[in-house]
One Martini backbone bead per residue (centre of mass of N, CA, C, O) as a GRO file, in nm:
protein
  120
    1UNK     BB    1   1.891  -4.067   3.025
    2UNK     BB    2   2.106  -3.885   3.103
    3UNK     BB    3   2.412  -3.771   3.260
    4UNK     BB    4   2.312  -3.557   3.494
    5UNK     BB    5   2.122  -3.706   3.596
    6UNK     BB    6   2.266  -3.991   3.694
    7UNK     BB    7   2.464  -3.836   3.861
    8UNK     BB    8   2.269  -3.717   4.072
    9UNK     BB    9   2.168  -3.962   4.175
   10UNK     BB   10   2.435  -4.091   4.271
   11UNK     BB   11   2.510  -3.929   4.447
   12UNK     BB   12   2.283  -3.921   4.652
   13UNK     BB   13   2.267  -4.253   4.667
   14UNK     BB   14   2.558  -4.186   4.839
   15UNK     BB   15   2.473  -4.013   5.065
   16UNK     BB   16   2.279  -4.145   5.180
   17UNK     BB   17   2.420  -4.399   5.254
   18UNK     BB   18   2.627  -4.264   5.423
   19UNK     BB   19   2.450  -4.180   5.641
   20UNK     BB   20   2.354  -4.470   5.721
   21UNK     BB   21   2.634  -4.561   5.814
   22UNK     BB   22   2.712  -4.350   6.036
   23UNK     BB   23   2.408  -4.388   6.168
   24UNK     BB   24   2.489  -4.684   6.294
   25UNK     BB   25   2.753  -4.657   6.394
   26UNK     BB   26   2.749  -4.468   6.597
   27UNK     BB   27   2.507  -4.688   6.764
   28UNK     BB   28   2.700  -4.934   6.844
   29UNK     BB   29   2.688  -4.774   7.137
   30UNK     BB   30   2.396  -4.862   7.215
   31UNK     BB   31   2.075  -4.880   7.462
   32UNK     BB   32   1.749  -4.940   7.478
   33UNK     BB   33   1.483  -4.880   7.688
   34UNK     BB   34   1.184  -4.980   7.800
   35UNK     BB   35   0.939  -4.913   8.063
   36UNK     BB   36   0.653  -5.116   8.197
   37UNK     BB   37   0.806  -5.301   8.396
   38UNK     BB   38   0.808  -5.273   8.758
   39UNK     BB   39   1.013  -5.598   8.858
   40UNK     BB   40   1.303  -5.479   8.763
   41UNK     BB   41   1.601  -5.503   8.706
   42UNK     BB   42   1.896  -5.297   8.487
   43UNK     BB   43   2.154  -5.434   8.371
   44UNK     BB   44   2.391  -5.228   8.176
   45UNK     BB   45   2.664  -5.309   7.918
   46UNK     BB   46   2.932  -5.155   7.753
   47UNK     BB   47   3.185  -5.215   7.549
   48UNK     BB   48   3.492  -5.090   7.435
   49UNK     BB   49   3.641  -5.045   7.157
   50UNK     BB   50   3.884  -5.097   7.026
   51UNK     BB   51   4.059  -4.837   6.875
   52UNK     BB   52   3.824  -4.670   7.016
   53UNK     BB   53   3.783  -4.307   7.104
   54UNK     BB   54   3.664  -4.201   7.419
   55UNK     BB   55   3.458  -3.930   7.656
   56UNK     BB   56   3.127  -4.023   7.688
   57UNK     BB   57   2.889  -4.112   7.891
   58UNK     BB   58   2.561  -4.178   7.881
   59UNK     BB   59   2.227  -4.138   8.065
   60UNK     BB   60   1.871  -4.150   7.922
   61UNK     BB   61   1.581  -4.003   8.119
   62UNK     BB   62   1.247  -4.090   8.015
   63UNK     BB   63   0.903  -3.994   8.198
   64UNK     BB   64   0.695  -4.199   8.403
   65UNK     BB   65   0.577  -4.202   8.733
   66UNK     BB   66   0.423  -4.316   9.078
   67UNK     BB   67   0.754  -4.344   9.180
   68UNK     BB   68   1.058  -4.427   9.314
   69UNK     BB   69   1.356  -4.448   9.115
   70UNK     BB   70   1.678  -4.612   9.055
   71UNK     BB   71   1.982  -4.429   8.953
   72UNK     BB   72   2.286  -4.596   8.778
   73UNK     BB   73   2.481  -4.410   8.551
   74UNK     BB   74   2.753  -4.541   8.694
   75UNK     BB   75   2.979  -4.704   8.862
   76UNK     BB   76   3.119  -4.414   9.006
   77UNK     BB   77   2.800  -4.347   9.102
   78UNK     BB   78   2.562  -4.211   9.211
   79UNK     BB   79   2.224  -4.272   9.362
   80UNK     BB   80   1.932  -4.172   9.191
   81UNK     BB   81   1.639  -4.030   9.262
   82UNK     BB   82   1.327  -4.060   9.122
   83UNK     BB   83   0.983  -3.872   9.024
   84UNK     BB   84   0.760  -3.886   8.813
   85UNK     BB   85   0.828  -3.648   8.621
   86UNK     BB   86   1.120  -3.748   8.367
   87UNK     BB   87   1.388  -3.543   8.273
   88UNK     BB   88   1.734  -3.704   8.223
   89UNK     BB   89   2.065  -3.645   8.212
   90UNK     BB   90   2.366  -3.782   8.195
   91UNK     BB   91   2.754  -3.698   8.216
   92UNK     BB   92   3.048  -3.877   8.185
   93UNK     BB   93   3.385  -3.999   8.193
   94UNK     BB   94   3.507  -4.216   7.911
   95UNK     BB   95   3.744  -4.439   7.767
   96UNK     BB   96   3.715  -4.748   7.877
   97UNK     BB   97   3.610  -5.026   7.883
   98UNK     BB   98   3.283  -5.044   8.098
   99UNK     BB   99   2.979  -4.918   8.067
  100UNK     BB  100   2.737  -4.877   8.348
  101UNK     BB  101   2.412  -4.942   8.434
  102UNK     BB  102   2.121  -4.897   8.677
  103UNK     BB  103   1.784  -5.017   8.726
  104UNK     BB  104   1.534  -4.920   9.000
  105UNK     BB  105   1.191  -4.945   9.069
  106UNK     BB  106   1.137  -4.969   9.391
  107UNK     BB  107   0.839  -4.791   9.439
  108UNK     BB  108   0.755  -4.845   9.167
  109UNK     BB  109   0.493  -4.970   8.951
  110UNK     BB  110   0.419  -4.756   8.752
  111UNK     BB  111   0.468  -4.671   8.395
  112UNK     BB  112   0.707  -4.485   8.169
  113UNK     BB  113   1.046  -4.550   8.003
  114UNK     BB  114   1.291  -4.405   7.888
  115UNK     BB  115   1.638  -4.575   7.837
  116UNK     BB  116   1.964  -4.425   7.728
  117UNK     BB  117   2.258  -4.576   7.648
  118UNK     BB  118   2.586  -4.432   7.614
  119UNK     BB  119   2.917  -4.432   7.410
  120UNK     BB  120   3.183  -4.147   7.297
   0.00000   0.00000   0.00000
């Protein structure tokens, strides 16, 4: 193999390996609920990572149901319902301290939900 081609692959596989390391950074902040069990509520906190700058929490709710369920996407936040065919983000004013967020199944007995919840 020449010094061209080496060098080039190697840049490559720097580049991949970058973008690998900074979306995995990215996501430590971050997850994710699939719900397809609604016999429960479900809360979670993520807590803010000590000298890292935070400006907003997201949760985002998308997927379908047969009835009404609630969510509270911030601690500080009103509970909205929701029910059908369901596409929601929130996004909300965040420095520190711990995200929560809480789904409750309510009225709704099937569906299918993704829930991913979020810190940036």
């Amino acid at each position: 193999m020449d010094f061209k081609k080496g060098l080039t692959i190697t840049i490559i596989l720097l580049l991949i390996g970058l973008g690998v390391a900074i979306i995995m950074g990215s996501n430590q902040s971050s997850d994710v609920f699939f719900i397809n069990d609604f016999d429960a509520i479900v809360n979670n906190s993520i807590p803010a990572k000590k000298n890292k700058n935070y400006t907003y929490q997201i949760v985002r709710i998308k997927g379908e149901t047969n009835d009404s369920i609630k969510i509270k996407p911030c601690e500080t936040c009103e509970t909205v319902v929701l029910k059908g065919k369901i596409s929601q983000k929130f996004r909300h004013d965040f420095k520190d301290g711990t995200s929560k967020m809480q789904f409750d199944p309510y009225k709704a007995t099937s569906g299918h939900l993704k829930i991913v919840h979020k810190i940036r």
